[in-house]
ZANU-775855 format. One record per atom (N, C-alpha, C): residue number from 1; chain; atom name; y, z, x. Coordinates in steps of 0.2 Angstrom, whole numbers, always signed. Layout:
// residues N
SITE   k c  a     y     z     x
SITE NUM A CA     Y     Z     X
...
// end
This chain:
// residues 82
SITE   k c  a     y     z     x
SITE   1 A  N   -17   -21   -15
SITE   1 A CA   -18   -18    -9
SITE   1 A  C   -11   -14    -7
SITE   2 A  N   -13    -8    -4
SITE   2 A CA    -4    -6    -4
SITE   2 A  C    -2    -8    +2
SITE   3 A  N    -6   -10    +7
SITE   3 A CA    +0   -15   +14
SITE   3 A  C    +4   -22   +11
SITE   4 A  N    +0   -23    +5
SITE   4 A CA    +4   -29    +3
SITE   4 A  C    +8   -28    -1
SITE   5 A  N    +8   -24    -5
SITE   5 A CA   +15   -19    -8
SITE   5 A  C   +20   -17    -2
SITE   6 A  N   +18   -15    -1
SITE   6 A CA   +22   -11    +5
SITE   6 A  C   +27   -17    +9
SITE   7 A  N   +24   -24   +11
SITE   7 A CA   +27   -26   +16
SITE   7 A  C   +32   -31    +9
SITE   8 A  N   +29   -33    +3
SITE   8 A CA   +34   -36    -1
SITE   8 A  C   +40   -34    -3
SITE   9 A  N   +40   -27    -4
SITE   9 A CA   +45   -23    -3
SITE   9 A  C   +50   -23    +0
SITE  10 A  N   +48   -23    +6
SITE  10 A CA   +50   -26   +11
SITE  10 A  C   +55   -30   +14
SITE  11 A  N   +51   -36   +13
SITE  11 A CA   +55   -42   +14
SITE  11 A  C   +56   -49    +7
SITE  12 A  N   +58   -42    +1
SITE  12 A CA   +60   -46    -5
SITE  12 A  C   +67   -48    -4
SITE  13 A  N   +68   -51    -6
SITE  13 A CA   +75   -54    -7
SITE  13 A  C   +77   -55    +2
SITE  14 A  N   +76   -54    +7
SITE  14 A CA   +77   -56   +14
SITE  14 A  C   +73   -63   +15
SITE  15 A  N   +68   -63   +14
SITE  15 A CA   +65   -71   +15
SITE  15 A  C   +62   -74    +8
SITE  16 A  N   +62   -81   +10
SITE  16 A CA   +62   -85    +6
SITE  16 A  C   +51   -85    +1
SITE  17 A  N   +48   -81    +5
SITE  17 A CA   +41   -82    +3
SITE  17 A  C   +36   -90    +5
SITE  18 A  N   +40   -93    +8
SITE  18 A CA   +37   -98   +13
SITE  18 A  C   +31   -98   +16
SITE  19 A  N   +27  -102   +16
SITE  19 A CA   +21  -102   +21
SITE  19 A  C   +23   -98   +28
SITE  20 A  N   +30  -103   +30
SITE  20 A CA   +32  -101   +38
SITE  20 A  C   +33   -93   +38
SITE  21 A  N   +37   -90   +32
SITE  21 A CA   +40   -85   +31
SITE  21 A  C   +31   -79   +33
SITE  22 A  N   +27   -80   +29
SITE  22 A CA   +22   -76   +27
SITE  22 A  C   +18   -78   +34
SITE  23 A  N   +17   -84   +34
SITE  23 A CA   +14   -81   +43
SITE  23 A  C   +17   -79   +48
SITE  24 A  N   +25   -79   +47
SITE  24 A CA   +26   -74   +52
SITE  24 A  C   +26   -67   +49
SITE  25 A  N   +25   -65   +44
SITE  25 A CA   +24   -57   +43
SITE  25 A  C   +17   -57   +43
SITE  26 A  N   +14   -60   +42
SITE  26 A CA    +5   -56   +44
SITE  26 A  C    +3   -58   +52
SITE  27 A  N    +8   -62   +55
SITE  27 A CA    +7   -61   +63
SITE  27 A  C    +8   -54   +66
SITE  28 A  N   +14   -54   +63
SITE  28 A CA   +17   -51   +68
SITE  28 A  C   +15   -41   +63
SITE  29 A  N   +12   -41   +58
SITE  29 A CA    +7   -35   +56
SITE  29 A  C    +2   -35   +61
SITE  30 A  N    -3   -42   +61
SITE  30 A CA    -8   -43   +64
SITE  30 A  C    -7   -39   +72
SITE  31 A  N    -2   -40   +76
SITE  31 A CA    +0   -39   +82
SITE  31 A  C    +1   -31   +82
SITE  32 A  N    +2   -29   +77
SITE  32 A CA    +5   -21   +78
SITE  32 A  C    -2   -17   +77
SITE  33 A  N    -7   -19   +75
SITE  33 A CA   -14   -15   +72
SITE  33 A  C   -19   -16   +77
SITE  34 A  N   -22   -10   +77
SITE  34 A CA   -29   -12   +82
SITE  34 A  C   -33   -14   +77
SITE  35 A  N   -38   -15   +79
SITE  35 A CA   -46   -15   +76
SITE  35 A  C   -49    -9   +72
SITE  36 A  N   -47    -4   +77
SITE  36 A CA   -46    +4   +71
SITE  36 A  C   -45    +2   +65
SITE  37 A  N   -39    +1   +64
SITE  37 A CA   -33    +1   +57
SITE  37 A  C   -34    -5   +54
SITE  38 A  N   -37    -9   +56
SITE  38 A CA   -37   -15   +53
SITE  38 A  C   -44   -13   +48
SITE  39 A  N   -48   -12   +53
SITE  39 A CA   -55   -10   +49
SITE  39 A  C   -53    -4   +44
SITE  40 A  N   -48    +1   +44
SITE  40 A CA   -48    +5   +40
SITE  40 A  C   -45    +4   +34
SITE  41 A  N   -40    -1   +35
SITE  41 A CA   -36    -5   +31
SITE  41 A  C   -44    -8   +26
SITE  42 A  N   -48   -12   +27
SITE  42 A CA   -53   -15   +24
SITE  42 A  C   -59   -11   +20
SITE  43 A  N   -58    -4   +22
SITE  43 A CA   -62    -1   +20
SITE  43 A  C   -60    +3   +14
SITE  44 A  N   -53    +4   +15
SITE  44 A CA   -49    +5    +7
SITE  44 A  C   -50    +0    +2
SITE  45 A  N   -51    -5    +3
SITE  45 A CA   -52    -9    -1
SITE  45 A  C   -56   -10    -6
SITE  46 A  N   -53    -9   -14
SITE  46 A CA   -58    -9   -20
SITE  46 A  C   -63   -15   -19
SITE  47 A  N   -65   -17   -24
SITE  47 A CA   -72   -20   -26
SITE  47 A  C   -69   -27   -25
SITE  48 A  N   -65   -27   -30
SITE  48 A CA   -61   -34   -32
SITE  48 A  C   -58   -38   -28
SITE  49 A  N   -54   -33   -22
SITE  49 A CA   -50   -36   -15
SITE  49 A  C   -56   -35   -10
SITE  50 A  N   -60   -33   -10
SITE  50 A CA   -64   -35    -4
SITE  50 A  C   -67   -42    -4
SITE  51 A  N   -70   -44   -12
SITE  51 A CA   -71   -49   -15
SITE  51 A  C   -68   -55   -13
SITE  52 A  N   -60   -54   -15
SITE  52 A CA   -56   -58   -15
SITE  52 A  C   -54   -61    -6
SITE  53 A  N   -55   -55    -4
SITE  53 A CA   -53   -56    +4
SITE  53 A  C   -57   -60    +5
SITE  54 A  N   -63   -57    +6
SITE  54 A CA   -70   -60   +10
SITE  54 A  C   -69   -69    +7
SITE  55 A  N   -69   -71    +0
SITE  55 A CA   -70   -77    -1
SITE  55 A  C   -61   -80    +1
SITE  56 A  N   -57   -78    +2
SITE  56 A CA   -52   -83    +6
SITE  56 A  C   -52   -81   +13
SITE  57 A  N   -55   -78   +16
SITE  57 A CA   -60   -80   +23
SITE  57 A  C   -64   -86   +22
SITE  58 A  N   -70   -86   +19
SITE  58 A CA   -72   -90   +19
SITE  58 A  C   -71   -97   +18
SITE  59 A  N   -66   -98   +12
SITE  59 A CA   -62  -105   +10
SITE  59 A  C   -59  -108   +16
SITE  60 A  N   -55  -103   +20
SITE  60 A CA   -49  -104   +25
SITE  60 A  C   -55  -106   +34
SITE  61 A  N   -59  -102   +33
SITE  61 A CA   -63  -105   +40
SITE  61 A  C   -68  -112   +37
SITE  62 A  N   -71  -113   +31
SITE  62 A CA   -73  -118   +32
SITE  62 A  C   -67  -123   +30
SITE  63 A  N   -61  -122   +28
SITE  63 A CA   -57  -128   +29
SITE  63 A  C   -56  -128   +35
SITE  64 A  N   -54  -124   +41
SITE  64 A CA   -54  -127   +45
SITE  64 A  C   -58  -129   +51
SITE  65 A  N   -65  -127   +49
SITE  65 A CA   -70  -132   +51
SITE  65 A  C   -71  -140   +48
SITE  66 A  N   -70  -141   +44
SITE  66 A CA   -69  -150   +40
SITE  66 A  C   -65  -151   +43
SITE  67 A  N   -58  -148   +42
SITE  67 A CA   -52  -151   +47
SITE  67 A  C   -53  -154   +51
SITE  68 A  N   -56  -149   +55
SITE  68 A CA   -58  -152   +65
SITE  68 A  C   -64  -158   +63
SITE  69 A  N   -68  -158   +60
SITE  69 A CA   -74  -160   +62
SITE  69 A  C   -71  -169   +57
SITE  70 A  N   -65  -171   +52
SITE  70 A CA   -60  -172   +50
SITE  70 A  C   -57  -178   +55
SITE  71 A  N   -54  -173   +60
SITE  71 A CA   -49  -174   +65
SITE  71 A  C   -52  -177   +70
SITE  72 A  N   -59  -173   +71
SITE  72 A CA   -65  -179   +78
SITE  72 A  C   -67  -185   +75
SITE  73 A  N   -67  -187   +70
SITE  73 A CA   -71  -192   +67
SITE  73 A  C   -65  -195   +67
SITE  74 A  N   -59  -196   +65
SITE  74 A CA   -51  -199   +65
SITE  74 A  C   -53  -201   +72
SITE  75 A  N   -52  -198   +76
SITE  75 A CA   -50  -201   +83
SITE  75 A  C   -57  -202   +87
SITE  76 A  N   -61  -203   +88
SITE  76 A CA   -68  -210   +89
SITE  76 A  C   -67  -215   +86
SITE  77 A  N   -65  -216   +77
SITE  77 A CA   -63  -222   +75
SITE  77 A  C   -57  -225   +79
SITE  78 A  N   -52  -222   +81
SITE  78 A CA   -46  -225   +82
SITE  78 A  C   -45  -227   +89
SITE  79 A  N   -52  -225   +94
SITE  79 A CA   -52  -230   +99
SITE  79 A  C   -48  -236  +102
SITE  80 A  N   -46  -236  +108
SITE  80 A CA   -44  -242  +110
SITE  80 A  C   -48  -246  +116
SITE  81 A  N   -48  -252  +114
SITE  81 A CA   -53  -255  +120
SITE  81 A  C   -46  -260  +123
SITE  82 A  N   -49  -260  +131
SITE  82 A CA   -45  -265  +133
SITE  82 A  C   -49  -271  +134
// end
């Protein structure tokens, strides 16, 4: 995808590649693009990165629906009674 070419380019050698590192560069993309550009950005998108995209959406929202539903199940067990 050339946005992600474009922004590696970027911030090679300045940041470390980190989780923390990489959600603050697709935040702060995310924050500069409308819905327009966003959609138009995904509409460039060949066969193989549409693919790819749409399944790590998917992977990434149902992790964190397990998580939460995870996290509720955690704290009902851990109750305190006086």
């Amino acid at each position: 995808m050339k946005l992600v070419d474009e922004l590696f380019e970027m911030y090679r050698g300045k940041l470390q590649g980190t989780e923390e590192d990489l959600d603050m560069i697709t935040l702060a993309v995310l924050e500069q693009l409308s819905q327009k550009e966003i959609l138009s950005i995904i509409k460039e998108l060949n066969e193989d990165e549409l693919t790819y995209f749409f399944r790590l959406y998917l992977f990434e929202a149902l992790k964190q629906k397990f998580d939460m539903d995870s996290m509720g199940d955690n704290f009902d067990d851990n109750r305190l009674y006086h």
